[in-house]
C-alpha positions as CSV (number, residue, x, y, z in Angstrom):
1,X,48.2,13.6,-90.4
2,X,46.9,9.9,-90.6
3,X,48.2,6.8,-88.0
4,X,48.8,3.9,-90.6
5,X,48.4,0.6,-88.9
6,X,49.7,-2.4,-91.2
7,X,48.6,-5.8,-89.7
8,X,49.2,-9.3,-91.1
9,X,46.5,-11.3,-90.9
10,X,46.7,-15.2,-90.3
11,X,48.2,-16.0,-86.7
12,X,48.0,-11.9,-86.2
13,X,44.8,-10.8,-86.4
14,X,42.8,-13.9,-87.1
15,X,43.3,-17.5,-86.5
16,X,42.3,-20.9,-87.5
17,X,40.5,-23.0,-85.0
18,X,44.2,-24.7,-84.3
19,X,45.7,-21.5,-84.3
20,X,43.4,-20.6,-81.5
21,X,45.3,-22.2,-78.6
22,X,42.0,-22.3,-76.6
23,X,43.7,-23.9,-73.5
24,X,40.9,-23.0,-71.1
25,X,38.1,-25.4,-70.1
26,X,35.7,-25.2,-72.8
27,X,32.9,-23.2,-70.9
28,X,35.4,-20.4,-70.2
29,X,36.6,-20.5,-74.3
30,X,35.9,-16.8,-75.7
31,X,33.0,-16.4,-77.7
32,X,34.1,-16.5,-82.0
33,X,33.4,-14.6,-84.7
34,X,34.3,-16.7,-87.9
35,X,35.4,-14.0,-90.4
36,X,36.7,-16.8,-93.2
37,X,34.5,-19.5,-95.0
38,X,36.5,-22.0,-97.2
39,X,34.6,-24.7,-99.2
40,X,32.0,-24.3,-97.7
41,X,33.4,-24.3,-93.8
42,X,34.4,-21.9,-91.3
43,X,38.5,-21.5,-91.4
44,X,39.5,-18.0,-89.7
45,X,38.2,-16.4,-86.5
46,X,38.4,-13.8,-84.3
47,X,38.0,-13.2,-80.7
48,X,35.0,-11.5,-79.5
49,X,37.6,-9.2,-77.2
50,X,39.8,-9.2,-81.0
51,X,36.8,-7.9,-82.8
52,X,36.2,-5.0,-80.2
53,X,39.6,-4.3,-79.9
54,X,40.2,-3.8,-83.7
55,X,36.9,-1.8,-84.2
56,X,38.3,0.9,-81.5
57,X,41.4,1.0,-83.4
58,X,40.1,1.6,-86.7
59,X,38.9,4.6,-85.0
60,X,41.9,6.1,-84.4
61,X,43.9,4.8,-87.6
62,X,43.5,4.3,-90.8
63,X,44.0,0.0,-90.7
64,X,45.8,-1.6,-94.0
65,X,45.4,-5.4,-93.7
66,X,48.7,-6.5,-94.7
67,X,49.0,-10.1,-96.2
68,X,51.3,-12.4,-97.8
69,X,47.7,-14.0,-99.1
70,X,47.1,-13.4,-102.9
71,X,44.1,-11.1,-103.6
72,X,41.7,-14.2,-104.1
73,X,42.3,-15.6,-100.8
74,X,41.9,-12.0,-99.0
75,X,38.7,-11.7,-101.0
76,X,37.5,-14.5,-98.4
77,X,38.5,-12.7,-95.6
78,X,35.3,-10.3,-94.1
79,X,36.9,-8.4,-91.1
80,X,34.6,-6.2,-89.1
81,X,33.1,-3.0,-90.3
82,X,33.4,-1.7,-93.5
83,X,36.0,-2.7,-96.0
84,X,39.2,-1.1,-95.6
85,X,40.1,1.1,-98.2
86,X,44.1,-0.1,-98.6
87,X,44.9,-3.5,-98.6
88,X,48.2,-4.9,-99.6
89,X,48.1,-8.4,-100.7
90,X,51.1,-11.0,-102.1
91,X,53.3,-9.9,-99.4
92,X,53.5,-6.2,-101.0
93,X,53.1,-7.4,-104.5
94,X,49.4,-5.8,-105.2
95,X,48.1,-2.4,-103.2
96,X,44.6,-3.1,-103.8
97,X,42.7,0.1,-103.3
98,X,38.8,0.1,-102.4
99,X,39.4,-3.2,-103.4
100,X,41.0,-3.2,-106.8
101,X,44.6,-4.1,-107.8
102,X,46.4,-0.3,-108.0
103,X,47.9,-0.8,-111.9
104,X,50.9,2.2,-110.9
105,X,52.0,0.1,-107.9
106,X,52.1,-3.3,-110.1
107,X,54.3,-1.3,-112.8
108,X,56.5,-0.2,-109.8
109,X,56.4,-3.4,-108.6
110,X,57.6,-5.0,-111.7
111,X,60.7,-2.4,-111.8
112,X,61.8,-3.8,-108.2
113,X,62.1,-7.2,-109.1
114,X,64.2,-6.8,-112.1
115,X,67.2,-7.5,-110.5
116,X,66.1,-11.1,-108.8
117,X,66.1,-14.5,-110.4
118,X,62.9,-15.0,-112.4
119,X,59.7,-16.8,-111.1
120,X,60.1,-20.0,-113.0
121,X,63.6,-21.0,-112.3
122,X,62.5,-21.3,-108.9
123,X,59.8,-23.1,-109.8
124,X,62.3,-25.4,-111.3
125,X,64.6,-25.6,-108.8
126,X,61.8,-26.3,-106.2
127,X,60.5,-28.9,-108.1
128,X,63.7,-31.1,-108.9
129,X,64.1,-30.8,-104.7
130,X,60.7,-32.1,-104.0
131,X,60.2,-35.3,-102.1
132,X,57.2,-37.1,-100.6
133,X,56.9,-34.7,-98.1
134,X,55.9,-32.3,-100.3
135,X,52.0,-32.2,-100.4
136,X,51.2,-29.3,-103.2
137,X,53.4,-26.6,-105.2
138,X,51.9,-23.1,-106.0
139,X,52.3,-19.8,-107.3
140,X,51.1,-17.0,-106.0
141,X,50.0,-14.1,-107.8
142,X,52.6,-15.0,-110.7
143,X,55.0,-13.2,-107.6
144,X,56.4,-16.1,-105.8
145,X,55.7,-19.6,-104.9
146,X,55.2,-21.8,-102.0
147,X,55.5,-25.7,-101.0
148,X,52.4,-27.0,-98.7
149,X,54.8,-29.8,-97.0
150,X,54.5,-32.4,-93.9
151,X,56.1,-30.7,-91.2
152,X,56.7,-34.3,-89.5
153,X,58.8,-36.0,-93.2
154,X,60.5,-32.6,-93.6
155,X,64.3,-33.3,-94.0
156,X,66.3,-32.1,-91.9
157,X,68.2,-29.4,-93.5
158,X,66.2,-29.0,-96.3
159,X,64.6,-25.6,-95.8
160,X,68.1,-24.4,-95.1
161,X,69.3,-25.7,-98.3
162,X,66.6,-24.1,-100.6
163,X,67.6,-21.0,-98.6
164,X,71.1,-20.7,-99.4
165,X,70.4,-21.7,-103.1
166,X,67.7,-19.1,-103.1
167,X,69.7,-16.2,-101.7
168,X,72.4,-16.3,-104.6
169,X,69.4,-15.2,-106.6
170,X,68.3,-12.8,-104.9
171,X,65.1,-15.0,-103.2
172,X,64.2,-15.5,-99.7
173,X,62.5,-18.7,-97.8
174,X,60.1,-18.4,-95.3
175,X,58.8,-21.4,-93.6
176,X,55.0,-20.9,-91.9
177,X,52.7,-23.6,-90.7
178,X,52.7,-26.4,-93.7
179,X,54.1,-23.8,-96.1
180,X,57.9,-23.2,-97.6
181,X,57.8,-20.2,-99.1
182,X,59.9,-18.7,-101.8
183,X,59.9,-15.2,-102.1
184,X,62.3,-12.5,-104.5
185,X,64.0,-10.3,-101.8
186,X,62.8,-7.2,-103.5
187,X,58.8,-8.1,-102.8
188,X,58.3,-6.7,-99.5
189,X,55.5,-5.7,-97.2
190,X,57.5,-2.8,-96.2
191,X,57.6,-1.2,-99.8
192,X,53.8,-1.3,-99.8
193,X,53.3,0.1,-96.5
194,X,55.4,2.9,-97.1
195,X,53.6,3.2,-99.9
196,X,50.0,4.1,-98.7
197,X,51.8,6.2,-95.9
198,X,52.5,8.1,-98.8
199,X,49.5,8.5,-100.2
200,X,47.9,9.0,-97.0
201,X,50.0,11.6,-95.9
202,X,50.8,9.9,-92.5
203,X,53.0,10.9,-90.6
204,X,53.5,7.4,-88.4
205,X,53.2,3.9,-89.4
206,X,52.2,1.1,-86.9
207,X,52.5,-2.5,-87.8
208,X,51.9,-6.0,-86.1
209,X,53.3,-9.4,-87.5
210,X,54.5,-13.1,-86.6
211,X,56.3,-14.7,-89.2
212,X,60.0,-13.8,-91.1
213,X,58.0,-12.9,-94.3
214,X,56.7,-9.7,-91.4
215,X,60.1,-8.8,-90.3
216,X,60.7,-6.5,-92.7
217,X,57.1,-4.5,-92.6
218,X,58.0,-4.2,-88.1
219,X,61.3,-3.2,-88.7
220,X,60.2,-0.2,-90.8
221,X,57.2,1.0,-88.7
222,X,57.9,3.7,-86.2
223,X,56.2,1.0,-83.1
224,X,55.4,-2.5,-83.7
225,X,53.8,-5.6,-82.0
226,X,54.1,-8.8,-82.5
227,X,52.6,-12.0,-80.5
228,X,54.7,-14.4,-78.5
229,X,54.3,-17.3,-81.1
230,X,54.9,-17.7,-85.0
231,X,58.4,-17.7,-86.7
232,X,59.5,-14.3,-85.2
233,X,59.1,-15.9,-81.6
234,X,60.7,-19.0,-82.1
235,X,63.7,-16.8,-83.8
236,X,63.9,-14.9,-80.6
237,X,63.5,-11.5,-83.5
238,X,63.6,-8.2,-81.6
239,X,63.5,-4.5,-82.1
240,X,63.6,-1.8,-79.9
241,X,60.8,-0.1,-82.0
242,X,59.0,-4.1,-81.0
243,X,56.7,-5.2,-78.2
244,X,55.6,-8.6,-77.9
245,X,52.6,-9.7,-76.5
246,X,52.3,-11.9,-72.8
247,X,49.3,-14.3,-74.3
248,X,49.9,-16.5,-77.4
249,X,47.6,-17.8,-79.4
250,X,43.9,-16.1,-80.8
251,X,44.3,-14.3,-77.0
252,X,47.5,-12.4,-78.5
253,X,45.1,-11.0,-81.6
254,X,43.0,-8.9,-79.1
255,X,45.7,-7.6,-76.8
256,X,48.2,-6.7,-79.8
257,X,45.3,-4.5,-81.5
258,X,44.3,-3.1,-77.7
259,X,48.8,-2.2,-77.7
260,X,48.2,-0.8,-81.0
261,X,45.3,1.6,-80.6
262,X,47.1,3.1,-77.7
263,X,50.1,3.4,-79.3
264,X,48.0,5.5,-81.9
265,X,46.0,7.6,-79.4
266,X,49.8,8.7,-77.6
267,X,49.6,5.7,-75.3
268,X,52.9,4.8,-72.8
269,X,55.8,3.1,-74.0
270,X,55.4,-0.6,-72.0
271,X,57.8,-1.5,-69.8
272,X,60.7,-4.0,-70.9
273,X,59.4,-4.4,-74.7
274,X,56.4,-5.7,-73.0
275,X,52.9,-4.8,-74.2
């Protein structure tokens, strides 16, 4: 029976050089590995502690990077080691398997959605509600789409209001970072996860996330992490399935996947929901 670990990715397991939080004097600032190039430049990084920490657990579980990214921008993304085989991408909207889009989970996929508003009356409706402090509109994966916005000329209420009009239809919004996203109820990383369980045969499912758009993938895990920043943090989300992490920042990356790989060997339960 296979442990399934399902980890988000940005502000989880690898961080942007802002996203780093390197507090510390700068000659006691952890050593990088950059594992995302964009344009050119180096975007996403790991710890040196994060990198050994996540290649111990991958040998103990079988690890499913589990992103709200579309498949193009994973593609960027070169974690350590060999390429996972299961990778779910478009928060839960493609199982890409040895790296290929899984045409039986797009067709179930499809089926879910039925029942929520369709992609481009969203589009719409996010469009006639854009103001200057909306940078960029995009769609993702022809799934959902997203605002890249100034956090600092956001209206006040504004994300609140494209929430309640998008819940009638059976949407979600998510804000992370710079970006509003909007996202049909029924696309979730949790359907995906459950998915390779199944195909794996496991028998327990691990996850780790920060932001709303994860809630769903901890709350169905049997044990789940999360670090002590992001959305879920701010929100004050927990479980009692959830540990949070004491450091913040790329610090939280190493010592969520050090939680996780005990927790997949048989490790303790920590104290107080503390990892």
């Amino acid at each position: 029976m296979t442990v399934v670990a399902c980890l988000d990715l940005d502000r989880t397991v690898i961080y942007s050089a802002a996203a780093l939080d390197l507090r510390m004097p700068d000659h006691e600032a952890p050593r990088l590995l950059c594992v995302e190039v964009y344009k050119g430049a180096p975007l996403s990084f790991m710890t040196e502690a994060g990198v050994a920490a996540f290649t111990a657990l991958r040998e103990v579980a079988e690890v499913v990077p589990t992103t709200t990214r579309t498949p193009e921008q994973l593609a960027r993304v070169h974690l350590p080691g060999l390429p996972p085989r299961y990778a779910i991408a478009a928060n839960g909207g493609c199982l890409l398997v040895d790296g290929v889009p899984d045409p039986d989970w797009a067709e179930v996929v499809r089926a879910r959605l039925t029942g929520c508003a369709p992609l481009a009356q969203v589009q719409d409706h996010l469009a006639a509600v854009s103001g200057g402090f909306v940078l960029n509109r995009r769609t993702a994966s022809d799934l959902f789409c997203y605002a890249v916005v100034e956090r600092t000329a956001l209206p006040t209420g504004w994300v609140e209001d494209l929430a309640g009009w998008c819940a009638g239809r059976g949407w979600t919004v998510s804000l992370q970072g710079r970006k509003v996203y909007a996202v049909p109820r029924e696309l979730t990383k949790s359907a995906a996860a459950r998915e390779v369980v199944a195909r794996l045969g496991g028998h327990t499912l691990l996850a780790a996330g920060d932001s709303l758009l994860d809630a769903d993938l901890l709350a169905a895990a049997d044990r789940a992490v999360r670090p002590a920043h992001g959305e879920l943090h701010d929100t004050g989300f927990v479980l009692d399935t959830l540990s949070v992490t004491d450091a913040s920042g790329g610090a939280a990356g190493a010592e969520l996947l050090d939680h996780l790989r005990e927790l997949a060997v048989g490790g303790r339960t920590p104290a107080h929901g503390r990892v």
